[in-house]
N, C-alpha and C positions, 0 to 999 in steps of 0.2 A: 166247495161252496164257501168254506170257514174261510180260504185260504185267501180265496177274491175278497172277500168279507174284508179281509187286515188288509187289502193291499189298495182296495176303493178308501179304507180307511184314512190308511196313510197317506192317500192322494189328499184326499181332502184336508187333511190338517197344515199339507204342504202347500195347497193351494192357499189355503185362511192365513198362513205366515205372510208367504207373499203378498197377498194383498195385503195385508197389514203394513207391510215394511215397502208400500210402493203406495197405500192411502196418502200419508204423510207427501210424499213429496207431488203426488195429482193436486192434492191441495192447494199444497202453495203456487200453484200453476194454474189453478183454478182462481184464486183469491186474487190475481195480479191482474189489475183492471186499469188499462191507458188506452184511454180513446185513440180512436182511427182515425179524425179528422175533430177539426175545428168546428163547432154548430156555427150554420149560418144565419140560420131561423130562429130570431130568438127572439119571446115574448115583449113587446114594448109597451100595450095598453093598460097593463093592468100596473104600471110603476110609474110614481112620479117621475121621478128620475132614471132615465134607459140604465145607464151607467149602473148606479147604483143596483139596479135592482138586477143588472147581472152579474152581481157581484154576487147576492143574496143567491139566489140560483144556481149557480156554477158552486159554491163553498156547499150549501144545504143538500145539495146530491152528491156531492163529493162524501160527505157523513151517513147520510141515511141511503145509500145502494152501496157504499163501499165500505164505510169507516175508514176513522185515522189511523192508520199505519202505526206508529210512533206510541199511538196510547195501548196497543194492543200487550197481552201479555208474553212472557218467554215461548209458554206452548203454544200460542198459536200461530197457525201455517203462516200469518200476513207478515209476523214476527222477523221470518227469515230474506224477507224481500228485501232487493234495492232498491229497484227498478222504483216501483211504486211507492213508497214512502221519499225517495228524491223528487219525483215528478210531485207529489203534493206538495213537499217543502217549496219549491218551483213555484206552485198557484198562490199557496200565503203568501211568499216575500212580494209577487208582485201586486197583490189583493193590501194585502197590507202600506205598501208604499202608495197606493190607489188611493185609500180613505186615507193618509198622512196627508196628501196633498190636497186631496178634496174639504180637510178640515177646517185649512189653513185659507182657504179662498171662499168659505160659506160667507164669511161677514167682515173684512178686511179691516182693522183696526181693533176689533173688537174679540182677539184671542182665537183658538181652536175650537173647532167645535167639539163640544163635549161627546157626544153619540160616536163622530166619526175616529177621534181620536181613542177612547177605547176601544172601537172595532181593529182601530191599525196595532194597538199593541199589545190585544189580544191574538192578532195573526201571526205576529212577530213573534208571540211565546208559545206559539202552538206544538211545542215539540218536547215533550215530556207526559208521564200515566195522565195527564190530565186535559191535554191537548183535547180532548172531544167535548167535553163542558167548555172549555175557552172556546173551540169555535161556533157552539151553541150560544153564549153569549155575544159570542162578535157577529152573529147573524142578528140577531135581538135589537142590538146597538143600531144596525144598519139598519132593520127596519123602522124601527122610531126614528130615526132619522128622514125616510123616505118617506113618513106619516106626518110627518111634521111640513115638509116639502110637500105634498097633494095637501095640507090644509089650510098653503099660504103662511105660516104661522113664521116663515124665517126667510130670509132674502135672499136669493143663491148670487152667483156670477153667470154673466150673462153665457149662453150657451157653446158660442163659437169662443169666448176666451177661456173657458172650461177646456174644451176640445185641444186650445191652442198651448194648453200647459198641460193636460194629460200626455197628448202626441211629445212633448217634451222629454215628459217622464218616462214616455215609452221607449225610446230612443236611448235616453240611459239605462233602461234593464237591456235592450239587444247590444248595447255598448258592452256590457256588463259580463252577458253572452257570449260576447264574441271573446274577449279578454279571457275570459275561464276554457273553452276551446281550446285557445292558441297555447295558450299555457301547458296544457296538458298532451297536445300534438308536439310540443314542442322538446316538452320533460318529464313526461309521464312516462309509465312503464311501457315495455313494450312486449308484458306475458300476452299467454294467449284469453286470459281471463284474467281482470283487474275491478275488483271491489270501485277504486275509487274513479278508474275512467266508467263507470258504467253508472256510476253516484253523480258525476256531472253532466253525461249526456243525458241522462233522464230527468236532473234539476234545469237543465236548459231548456228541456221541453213541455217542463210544466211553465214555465217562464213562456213562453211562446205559444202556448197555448192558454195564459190567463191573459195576456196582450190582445190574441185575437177575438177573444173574446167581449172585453170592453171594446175594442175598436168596433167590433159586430154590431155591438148595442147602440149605436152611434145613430138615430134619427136620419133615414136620407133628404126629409124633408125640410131637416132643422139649417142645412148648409146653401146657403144661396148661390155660392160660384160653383160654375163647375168648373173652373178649375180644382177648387178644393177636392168637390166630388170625386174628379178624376186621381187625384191624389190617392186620395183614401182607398178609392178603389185598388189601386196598384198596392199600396200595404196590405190591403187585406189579402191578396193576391199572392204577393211576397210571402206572407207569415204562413199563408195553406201551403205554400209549397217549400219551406223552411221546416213546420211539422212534422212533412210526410214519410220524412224517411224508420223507420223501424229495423232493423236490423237484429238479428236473431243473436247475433255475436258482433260487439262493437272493437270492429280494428284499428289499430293506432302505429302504423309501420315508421319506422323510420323516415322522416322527412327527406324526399329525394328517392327512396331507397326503394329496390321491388319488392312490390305486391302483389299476391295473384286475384285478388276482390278489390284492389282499392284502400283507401283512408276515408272510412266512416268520418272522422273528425274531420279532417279538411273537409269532406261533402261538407257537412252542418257550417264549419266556419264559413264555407262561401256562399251557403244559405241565408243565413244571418246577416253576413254585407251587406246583402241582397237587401233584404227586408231591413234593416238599418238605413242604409241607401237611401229608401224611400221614404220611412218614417222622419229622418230628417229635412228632407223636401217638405214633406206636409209641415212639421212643425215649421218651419223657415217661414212657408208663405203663409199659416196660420198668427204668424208673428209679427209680418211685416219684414220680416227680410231676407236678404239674397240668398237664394238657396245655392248650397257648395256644390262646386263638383265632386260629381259621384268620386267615391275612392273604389279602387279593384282591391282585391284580396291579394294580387302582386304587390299593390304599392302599400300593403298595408303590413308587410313581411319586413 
């Protein structure tokens, strides 16, 4: 009986190791939080501003269900992520370039707006121990902003010219996109596991999913053509299907060369054309003019 005694013992202290030295890394597997798709359904009644106020939303849940990555300490599990802390760096740059621009067309002649531009470059410094008080105040920013806006108290741009320089700006982050892609299919490494291709495809994707996001937020009522409508429809379209890919191990083979899964990256860059593609269409005829012919991911080589 003594002899079971030491030997259930022993089990068990072996058993208490192993999970110890297998907690740590479920953690960090646990704590890596990247959405599965783009929200389609996104609150619009209760914000002055659609746009705005999913801006507010999309950053506020990013904080309080996940926290900022970046702010965390050395021991914690979120600490050792890529994945996630790229994909949020992803949603600031382009939340940030969002309120830069929406600053600068509140009241034309008459400077930045003061709210939106600390939101932009509070987002912009969101990446140091302090990063979750800055995106606490760049949510703050945006909302007195958006209070200000539901109380008439400031004059916006009218809505379709709003739209017509957002879709702009959107256009240059998938521009942006695609360039950090090709670059890295092009000259990146080609291990079978790479810190920094795995830092870009999931910074592209936080880009792509803070894009569709504002496009989401976008009033269907507020747009009188349809051709517009049908535009926008197709970007939003574009972008869920640029999103969607996830891949467990991101491949980067030789350009030309065999693969037995494929090039993750070229998927994405011809994803991105895609939804590039179209985002320039809209902004074209949001602007008043000729919209280009599409480019292919061939001619774009």
């Amino acid at each position: 009986m003594g002899e079971l005694a030491r030997r259930f013992g022993k089990f068990t202290v072996g058993a208490m190791v192993v999970a110890l030295l297998l907690a740590y890394p479920v953690a960090c597997i646990l704590y890596s939080r990247i959405p599965d798709q783009i929200p389609e359904n996104l609150p619009r009644q209760i914000w002055a501003d659609t746009r705005i106020g999913a801006s507010i939303e999309l950053i506020e849940n990013k904080l309080e269900t996940e926290g900022w990555v970046v702010a965390r300490p050395d021991w914690h599990p979120q600490s050792r992520l890529t994945a996630m802390p790229s994909f949020q760096k992803g949603v600031s740059e382009v939340m940030s370039g969002f309120a830069r621009l929406r600053a600068d067309l509140v009241d034309p002649g008459q400077g930045a707006d003061g709210d939106l531009l600390l939101a932009a470059n509070l987002l912009a410094e969101a990446d140091t121990e302090f990063a979750e008080d800055q995106i606490f105040a760049a949510i703050q920013a945006l909302r007195r902003f958006d209070g200000l806006k539901a109380r008439r108290v400031l004059d916006d741009t009218p809505q379709i010219d709003l739209l017509a320089r957002e879709a702009g700006l959107f256009t240059a982050v998938l521009e942006s996109c695609y360039a950090d892609l090709r670059n890295i299919a092009e000259n990146g490494s080609r291990a079978f596991i790479d810190q920094t291709r795995i830092a870009v495809y999931y910074r592209t994707k936080g880009r792509l999913f803070a894009v569709g996001v504002l496009l989401n937020a976008q009033p269907d009522d507020m747009i009188a053509s349809a051709q517009s409508r049908s535009l926008i429809a197709n970007s939003q379209s574009s972008l869920r299907e640029a999103y969607k890919p996830s891949p467990i191990l991101i491949s980067n083979p030789v350009p030309s060369g065999f693969s037995l899964f494929g090039s993750d990256y070229l998927q994405l860059m011809y994803l991105v054309s895609e939804a590039q593609a179209d985002m320039e269409k809209l902004a074209d005829l949001l602007s008043d003019k000729p919209a280009p012919r599409a480019v292919s991911l061939v001619e774009r080589s």
